[in-house]
N, C-alpha and C positions, 0 to 999 in steps of 0.2 A: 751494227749500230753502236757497236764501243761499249755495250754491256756485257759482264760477264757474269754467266748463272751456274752454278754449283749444285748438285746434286747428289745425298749420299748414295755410292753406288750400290748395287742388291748384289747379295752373294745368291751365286745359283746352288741350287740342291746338291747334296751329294750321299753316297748310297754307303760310306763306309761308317764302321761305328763309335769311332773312336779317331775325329779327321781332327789333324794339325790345323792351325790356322798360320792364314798368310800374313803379309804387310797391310793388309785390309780387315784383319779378323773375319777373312770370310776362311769358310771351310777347307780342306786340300786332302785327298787320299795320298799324300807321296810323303806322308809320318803320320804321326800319332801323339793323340795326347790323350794319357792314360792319369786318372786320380791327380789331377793340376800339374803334370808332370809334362814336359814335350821329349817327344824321343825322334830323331829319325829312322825313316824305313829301313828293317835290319838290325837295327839297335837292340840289344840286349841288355834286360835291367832286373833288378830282384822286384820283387811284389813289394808293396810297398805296406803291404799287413800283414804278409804271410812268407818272413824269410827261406823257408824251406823252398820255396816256388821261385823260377826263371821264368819271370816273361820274353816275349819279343814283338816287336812291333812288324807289323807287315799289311802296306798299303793301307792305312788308316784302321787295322784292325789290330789286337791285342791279343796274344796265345799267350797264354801261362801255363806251368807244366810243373810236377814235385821235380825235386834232385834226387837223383838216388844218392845212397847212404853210401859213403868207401866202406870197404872191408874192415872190418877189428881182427884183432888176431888175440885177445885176452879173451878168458875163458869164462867171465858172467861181465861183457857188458852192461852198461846202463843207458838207459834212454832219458833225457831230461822233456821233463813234460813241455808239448811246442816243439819239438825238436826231432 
């Protein structure tokens, strides 16, 4: 009949916890968005509180993990507090 009706569309559910969003701002598990940050799937990023910690992104979820420390080879290291 030559009218045309618009409708915003619904984002369907999704089960991951940390999902990207699309061109729609609906949800997506194929990245992540961690603390206002987007990352894609795989993506490797520092914590964004907690330098000592590597996150990664995988399927709309978030791992973070310490670093370990390299070796010292002096004889009274020091540790800087955070660090």
């Amino acid at each position: 009949r030559g009218e045309v009706v618009c409708v915003k569309r619904r984002c369907p559910s999704v089960s991951c916890p940390h999902p990207a969003l699309d061109g729609c701002a609906c949800g997506v598990c194929d990245g992540c968005r961690f603390n206002g940050r987007d990352c894609s799937n795989g993506e490797r990023f520092p914590h964004p509180s907690d330098h000592c910690q590597r996150c990664t992104c995988l399927n709309g979820g978030v791992v973070c993990v310490s670093g370990s420390c390299p070796p010292v080879v002096c004889a009274r290291p020091v540790v800087p507090p955070g660090e």
